[in-house]
N, C-alpha and C positions, 0 to 999 in steps of 0.2 A: 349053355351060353358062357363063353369065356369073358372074362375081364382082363381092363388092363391098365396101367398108369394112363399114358395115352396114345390115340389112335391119328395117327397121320392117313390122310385122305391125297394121295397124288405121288407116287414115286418117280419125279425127274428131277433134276438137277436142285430145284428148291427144298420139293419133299425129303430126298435122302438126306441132303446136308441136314435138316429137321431131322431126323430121324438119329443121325449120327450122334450131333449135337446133344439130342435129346439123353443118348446113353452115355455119352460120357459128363455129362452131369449129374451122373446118377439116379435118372429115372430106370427101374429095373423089368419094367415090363411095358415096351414099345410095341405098338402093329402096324406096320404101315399096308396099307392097300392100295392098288392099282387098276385101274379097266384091264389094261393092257400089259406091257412089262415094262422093267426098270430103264427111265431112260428113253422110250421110244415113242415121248409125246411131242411136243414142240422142241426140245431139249436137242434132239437129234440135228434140227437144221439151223442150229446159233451157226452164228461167224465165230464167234468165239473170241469177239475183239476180246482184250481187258486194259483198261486206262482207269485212271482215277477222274481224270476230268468231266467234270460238271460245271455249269455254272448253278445247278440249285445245290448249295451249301453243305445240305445235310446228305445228302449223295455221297460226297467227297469221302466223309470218314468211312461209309459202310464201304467202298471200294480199298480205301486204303487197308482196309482190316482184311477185306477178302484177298486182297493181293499180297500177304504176308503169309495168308496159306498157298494160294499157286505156285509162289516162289519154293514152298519147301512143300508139298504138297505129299509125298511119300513121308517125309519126316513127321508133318502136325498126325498124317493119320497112324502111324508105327510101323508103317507097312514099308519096306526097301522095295517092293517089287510094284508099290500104285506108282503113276504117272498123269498127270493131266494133260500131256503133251504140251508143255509149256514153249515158246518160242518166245524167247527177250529180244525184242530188235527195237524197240522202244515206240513210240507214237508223239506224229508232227500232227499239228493243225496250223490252219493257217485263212487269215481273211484278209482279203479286201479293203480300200477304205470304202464306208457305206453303215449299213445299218448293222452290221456284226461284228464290227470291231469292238465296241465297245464292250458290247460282252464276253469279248471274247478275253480283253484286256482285263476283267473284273475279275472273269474266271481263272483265270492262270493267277493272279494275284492272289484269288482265294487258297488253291489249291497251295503254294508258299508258304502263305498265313498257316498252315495244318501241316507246315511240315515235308512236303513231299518237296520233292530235286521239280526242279520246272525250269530250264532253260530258254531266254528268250534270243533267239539266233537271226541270221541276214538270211537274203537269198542264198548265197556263194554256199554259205554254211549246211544250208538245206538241199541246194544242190549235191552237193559232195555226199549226203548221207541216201540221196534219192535220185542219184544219174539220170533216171527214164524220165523226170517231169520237171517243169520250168515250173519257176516262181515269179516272173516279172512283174507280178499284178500282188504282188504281195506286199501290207501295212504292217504285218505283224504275223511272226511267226514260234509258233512255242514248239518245244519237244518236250518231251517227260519220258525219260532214258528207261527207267522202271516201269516196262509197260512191254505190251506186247500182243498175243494172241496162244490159245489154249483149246483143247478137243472137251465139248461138254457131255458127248454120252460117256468119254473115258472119267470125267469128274461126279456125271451120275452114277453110274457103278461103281464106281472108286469108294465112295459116301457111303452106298449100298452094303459094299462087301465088309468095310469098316465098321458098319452098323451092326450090321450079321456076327463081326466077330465077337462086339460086345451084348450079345442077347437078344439082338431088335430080331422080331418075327415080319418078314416082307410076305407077303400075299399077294400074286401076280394074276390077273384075269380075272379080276375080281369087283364089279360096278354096285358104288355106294346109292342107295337108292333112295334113304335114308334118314334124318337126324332121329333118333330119339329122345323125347322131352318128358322130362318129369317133374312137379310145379314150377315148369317155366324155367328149368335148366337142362344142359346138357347131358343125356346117362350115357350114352352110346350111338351105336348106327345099327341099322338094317342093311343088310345088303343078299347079293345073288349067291353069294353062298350061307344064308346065315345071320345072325344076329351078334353082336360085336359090344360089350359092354362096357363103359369107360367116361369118369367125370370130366375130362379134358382131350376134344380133339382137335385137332389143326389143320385146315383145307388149304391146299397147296393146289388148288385144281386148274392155275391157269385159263385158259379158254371156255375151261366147262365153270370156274367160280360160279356162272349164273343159277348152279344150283342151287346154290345158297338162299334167293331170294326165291326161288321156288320151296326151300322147304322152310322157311323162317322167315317170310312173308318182309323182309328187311332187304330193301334196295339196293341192289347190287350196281356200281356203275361200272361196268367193263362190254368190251366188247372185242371180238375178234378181227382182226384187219389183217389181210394178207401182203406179202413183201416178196418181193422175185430178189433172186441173187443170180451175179452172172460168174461164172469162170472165162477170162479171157486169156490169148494167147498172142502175145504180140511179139517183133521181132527181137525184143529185145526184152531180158528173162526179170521178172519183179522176184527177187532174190530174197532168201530167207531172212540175209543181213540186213534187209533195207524195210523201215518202217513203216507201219501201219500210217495211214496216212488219214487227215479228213480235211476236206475239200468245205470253206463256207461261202466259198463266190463263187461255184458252182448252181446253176439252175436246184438242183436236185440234192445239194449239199450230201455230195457222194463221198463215201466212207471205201475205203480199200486196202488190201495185204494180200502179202506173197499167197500163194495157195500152189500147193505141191512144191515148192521151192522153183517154179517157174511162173507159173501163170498170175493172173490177178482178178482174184476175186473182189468182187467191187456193187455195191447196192446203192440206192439213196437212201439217203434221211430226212424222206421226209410221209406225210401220210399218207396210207396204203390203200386196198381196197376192204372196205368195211362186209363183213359176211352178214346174209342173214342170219346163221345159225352157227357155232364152233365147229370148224372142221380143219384138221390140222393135214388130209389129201394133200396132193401135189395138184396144184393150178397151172392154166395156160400163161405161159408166157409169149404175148404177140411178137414180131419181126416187128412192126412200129414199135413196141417198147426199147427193147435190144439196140437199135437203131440210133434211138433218141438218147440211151444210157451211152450208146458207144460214141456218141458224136461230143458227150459233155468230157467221156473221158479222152478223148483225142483231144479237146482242148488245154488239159493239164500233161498229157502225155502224147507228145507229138506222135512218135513211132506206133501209137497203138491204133493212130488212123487205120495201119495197115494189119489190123487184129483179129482172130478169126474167134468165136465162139465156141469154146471148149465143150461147155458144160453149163446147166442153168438149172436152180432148184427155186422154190416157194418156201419161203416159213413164215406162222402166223404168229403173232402177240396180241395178247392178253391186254388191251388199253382202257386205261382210265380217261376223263376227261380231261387230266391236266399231265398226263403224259409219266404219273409216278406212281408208283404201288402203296397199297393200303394194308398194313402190318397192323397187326395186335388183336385184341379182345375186342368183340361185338359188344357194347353193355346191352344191348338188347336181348343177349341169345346168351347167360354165362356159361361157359364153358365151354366156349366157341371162340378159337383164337384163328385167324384169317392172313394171309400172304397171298397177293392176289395183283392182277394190273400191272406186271413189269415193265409193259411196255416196250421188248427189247432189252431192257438191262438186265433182266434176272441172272443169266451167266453169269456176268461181271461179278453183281451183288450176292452171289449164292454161298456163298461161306458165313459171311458175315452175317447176311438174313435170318439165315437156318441156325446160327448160335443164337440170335440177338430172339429168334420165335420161340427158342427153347425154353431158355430163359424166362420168358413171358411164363410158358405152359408150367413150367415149374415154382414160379413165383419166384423168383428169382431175380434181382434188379439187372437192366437192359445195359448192354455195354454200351449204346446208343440211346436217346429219348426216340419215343417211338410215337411220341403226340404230332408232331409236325405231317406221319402219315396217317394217322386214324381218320379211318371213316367218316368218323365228325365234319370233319371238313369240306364235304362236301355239301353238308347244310349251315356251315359258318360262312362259308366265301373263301377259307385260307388254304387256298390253293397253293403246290409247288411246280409251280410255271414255271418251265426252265425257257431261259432270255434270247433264246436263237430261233424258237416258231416251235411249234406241233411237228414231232416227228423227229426232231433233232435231237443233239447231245444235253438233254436236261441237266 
């Protein structure tokens, strides 16, 4: 049986940043494990937005910390040849007068108060930056120039191959079956190749977290919910230059950017279809759904009435109750430190997480407080409910 400092459980875009993080803090002997391989769980079908905008507060910083690796993302890891395919064209949002402005108006203020550029612009101004879609209906409209969209199997392997150079041992095909407890702490895991020995491991399992309460009898609240995204093709090109955009007087508070430097990829935000059981497969996507997304988007973007349907995929998330991920140590299970319920944001937040869990794993004080997400909270009531509805930009 090998041992090891510690054992990461999940290599995609969470686990390897974990993993990475973890060696270059100087833990000297990392393992991470995978069902599958690096990268090819949920991880694969992110949008890949990245913004800093939230309206839950403590969101804010773990994005602005992760987007100071995107932006130099070869650099932070040593490497001239990674890329995360970064695309800077920045991100508009924009409401209505009605029940979203005000958050919307709290939120852009927040994001200021911490520092980040957040411009608040007119129609004309928005126009100019987004030709293909009218603003008429618009009370308020923010931009945040530093912002963009990024590929996340290229930033889970990117994390991976970073890890790998500093020591970390990855293990691909490989299902944890597992904890092992010794007086009521963590030693290691069992698994299908093996037994894996180590005082501190980290579950990065996404969809599958609900292992957790199957092997440590400690309630897991997540659940898997599925999201269609559509690739559309209208007569007129949604361009690399032109920003990510989010829609909150939209039916479906739809989210959208360039894809391939012509088309527009475009989903809602709002909630999914709940699974019975984690499966990250491709789903049906009905002609009445397509229909119904295409008719919201024809309302922001005239031309796209006349749009034909590219391409369409399924991705699932990992959700918690209150729509935000539960970081740190179990006190119930020591040696058990948990990332889990992104929700859709994991992308965005995957640098800063995967430092801010290392950190934990190594005792090491958090760049971030990490009590705001603990578990705890879901038997205190302090929930972070982000101010625009379930499904939305928390």
């Amino acid at each position: 049986m090998q041992s090891f400092d510690a054992i990461v459980i999940g290599a995609g875009v969470i686990g390897s940043s974990v993993a990475y993080h973890l060696a270059r803090l100087g833990a000297q002997k990392v393992l991470v494990l995978d069902r599958l391989q690096i990268g090819s769980g949920t991880s694969t079908q992110s949008s890949g937005i990245l913004r800093t905008h939230y309206s839950v507060i403590e969101n804010v910083e773990l994005a602005k910390r992760s987007w100071s690796v995107f932006n130099d993302f070869a650099g932070y890891l040593g490497d001239e040849e990674m890329s995360a395919g970064l695309v800077k064209c920045g991100y508009l949002i924009c409401s209505p007068d009605g029940p979203k402005l005000a958050p919307l108006r709290a939120a852009l203020e927040g994001q200021r108060s911490m520092g980040i550029e957040v411009q608040l612009i007119d129609a004309a101004a928005a126009r100019e930056m987004l030709p293909i879609a009218h603003f008429d209906d618009a009370a308020l409209i923010g931009y945040e120039p530093e912002a963009g969209f990024a590929d996340a199997y290229l930033v889970a392997t990117g994390f991976a191959r970073a890890a790998r150079r500093l020591g970390v041992k990855i293990m691909e095909g490989v299902n944890v079956e597992r904890l092992l407890m010794d007086g009521g702490r963590v030693v290691g895991v069992e698994t299908s190749q093996g037994t894996f020995l180590s005082p501190t491991v980290i579950s990065t399992q996404n969809i599958w977290a609900g292992d957790i309460e199957r092997w440590t009898g400690v309630p897991t609240p997540v659940k898997a919910e599925r999201h269609a995204v559509l690739a559309l093709e209208g007569p007129e090109a949604y361009s690399f230059k032109m920003p990510v955009f989010k829609d909150l007087g939209s039916p479906g508070m739809l989210y959208c950017r360039s894809y391939g430097g012509n088309q527009m990829l475009v989903s809602e935000g709002t909630v999914g279809e709940t699974l019975a059981q984690p499966d990250n497969e491709q789903g049906d996507i009905s002609m009445d759904y397509v229909v119904e997304v295409g008719a919201q988007v024809a309302e922001r973007f005239p031309s796209f009435g006349e749009a034909g349907l590219a391409s369409s995929w399924t991705g699932v998330y990992d959700v918690t109750p209150d729509w935000n991920p539960v970081l740190g140590r179990l006190p119930d299970v020591p040696g058990l430190i948990v990332g889990y319920g992104f929700s859709g944001h994991g992308f965005k937040l995957s640098p800063g997480v995967g430092r801010v869990l290392a950190q934990e794993a190594l005792g090491l004080p958090t760049d971030v407080s990490l009590a705001p997400y603990a578990h705890e909270r879901f038997r205190s009531g302090h929930l972070l409910s982000g101010k625009y509805g379930l499904g939305a930009v928390s």
